[in-house]
Residue, then its C-alpha position, 0 to 999 in steps of 0.5 A: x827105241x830107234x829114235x831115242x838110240x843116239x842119247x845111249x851112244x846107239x846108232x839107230x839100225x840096230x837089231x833085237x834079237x829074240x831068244x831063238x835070235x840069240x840061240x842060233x848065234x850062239x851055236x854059230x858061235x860054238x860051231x866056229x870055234x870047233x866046240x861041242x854042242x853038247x858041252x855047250x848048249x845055247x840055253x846054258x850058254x845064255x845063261x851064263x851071258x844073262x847072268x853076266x850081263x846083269x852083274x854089268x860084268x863086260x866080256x874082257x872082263x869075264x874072260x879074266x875073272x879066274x873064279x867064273x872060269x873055273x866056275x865054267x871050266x870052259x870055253x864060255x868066256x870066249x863064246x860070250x866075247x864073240x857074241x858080243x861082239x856080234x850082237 
């Protein structure tokens, strides 16, 4: 994967992140911004960020849809921003 990362506009010293990988930055993410873990679990959370990820829908772009706001009526969209940007 690292050799063929530069013709995706990839540098070559990314990082995979695993499920427990991704679970651990998302509480991160949720502690940061002063939210609560039960409101917010890791597994919903991500769920809501595969799902997203797998409609192509990018985090800006997310964050501005009033339908999966109100959907989430949460922090979500900006938990999934963070994390992307962290990824």
């Amino acid at each position: 994967m690292r050799i063929e990362a530069e013709k995706i506009n990839y540098t070559s010293d990314f990082t995979i992140y695993d499920t427990d990988d991704s679970k651990s930055l998302i509480n991160s993410i949720v502690k940061e911004l002063n939210l609560d873990s039960t409101s917010y679990p890791a597994n919903a959370v991500l769920s809501r960020i595969s799902n997203a990820k797998s409609n192509i829908i990018p985090p800006a772009k997310y964050a501005n849809n009033p339908i999966l706001l109100q959907e989430d009526a949460s922090q979500k969209d900006h938990i999934f921003i963070k994390y992307m940007k962290l990824m």
